[in-house]
C-alpha positions as CSV (number, residue, x, y, z in Angstrom):
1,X,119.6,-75.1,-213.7
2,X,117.8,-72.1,-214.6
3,X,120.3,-70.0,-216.1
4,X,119.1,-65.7,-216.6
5,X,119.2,-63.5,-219.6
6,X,122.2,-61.4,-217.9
7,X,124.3,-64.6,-217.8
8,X,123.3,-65.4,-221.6
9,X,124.3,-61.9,-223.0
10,X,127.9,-61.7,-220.8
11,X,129.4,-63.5,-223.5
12,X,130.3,-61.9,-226.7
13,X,130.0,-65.3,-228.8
14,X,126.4,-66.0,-227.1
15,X,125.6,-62.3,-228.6
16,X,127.0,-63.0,-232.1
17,X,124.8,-66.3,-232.2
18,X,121.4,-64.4,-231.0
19,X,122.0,-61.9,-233.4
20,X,122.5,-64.6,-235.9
21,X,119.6,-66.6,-235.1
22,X,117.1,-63.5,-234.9
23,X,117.8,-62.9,-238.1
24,X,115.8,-66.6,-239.2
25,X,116.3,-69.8,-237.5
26,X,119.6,-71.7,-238.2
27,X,120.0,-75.0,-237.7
28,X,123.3,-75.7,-235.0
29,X,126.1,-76.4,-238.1
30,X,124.7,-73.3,-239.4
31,X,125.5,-71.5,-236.1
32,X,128.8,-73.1,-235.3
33,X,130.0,-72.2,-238.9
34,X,130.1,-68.6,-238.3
35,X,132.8,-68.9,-235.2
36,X,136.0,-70.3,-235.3
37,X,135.6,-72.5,-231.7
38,X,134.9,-75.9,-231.7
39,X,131.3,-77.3,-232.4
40,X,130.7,-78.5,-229.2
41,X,131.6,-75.1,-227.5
42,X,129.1,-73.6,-229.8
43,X,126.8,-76.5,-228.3
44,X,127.3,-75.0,-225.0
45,X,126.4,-71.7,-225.7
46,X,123.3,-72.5,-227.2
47,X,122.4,-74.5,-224.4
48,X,122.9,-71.5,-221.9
49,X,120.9,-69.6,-224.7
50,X,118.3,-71.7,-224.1
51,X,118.2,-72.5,-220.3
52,X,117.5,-68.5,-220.4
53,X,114.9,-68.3,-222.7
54,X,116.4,-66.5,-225.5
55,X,116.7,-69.8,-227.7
56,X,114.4,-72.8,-228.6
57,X,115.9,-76.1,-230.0
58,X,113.4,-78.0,-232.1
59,X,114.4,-81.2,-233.3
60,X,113.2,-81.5,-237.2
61,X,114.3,-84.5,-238.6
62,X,117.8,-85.4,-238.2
63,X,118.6,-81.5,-237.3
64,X,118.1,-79.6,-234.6
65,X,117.0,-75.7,-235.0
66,X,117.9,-72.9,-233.4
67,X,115.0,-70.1,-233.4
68,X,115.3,-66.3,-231.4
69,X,113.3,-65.8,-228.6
70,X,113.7,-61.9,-227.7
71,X,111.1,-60.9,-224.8
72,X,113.5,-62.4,-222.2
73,X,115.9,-59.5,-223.4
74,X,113.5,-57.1,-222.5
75,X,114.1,-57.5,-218.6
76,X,117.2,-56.4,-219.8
77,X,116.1,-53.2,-221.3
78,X,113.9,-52.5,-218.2
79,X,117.5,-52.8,-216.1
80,X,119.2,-50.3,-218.4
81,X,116.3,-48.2,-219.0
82,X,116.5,-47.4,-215.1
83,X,119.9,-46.4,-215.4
84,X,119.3,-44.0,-218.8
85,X,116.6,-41.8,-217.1
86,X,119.0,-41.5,-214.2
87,X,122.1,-40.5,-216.2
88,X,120.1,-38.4,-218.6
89,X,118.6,-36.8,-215.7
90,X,122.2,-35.7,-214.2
91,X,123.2,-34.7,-217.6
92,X,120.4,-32.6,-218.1
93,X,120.6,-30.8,-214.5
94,X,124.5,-30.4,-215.3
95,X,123.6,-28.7,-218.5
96,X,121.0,-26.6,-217.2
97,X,123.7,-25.5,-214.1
98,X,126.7,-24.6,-216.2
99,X,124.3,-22.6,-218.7
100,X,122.7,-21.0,-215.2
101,X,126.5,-20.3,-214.4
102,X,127.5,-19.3,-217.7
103,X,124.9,-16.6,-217.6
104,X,125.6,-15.2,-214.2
105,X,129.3,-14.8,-215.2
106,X,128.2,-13.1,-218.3
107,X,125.7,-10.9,-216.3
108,X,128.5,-9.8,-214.0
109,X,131.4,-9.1,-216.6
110,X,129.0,-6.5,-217.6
């Protein structure tokens, strides 16, 4: 099942273990050290990790390594980015009325 980067980044731990593993790769007792849920939970998030892309497990001798894989988050940042020019555009035509409105009122105190 093809799982997608939305789904991967909904869950806080799944966060705290990119974040971890961005940093350098970690093999997975590295990873499940940092949280206080059970090994094989941690198991499961990495496997979500990487049915979306954002992890590869490479088996290297008798451990298996966790290493970041980031583009996928940047369909992600292409969702928000939408969302930023919008609000930033509303913001920016709220600011520009209530100054416009602002000096009209001052113009007619006068």
């Amino acid at each position: 099942m093809r799982r997608n980067v939305f789904q991967a980044i909904s869950d806080p731990t799944r966060r705290e273990i990119i974040s971890l593993v961005s940093k350098q790769p970690l093999n997975l007792n590295a990873v499940a050290e940092n949280f206080s849920v059970s090994r094989p939970a941690i198991s499961k998030h990495i496997k979500i990790l990487a049915q979306c892309g954002l992890l590869t497990v490479k088996q290297q001798g008798r451990e298996r390594f966790c290493k970041a894989n980031l583009q996928p988050l940047s369909e992600v940042a292409d969702w928000i980015e939408q969302y930023r020019k919008f609000w930033t555009d509303k913001l920016d035509a709220l600011n520009d009325f209530l100054k416009s409105d602002q000096s009209t009122n001052n113009t007619s105190l006068k």
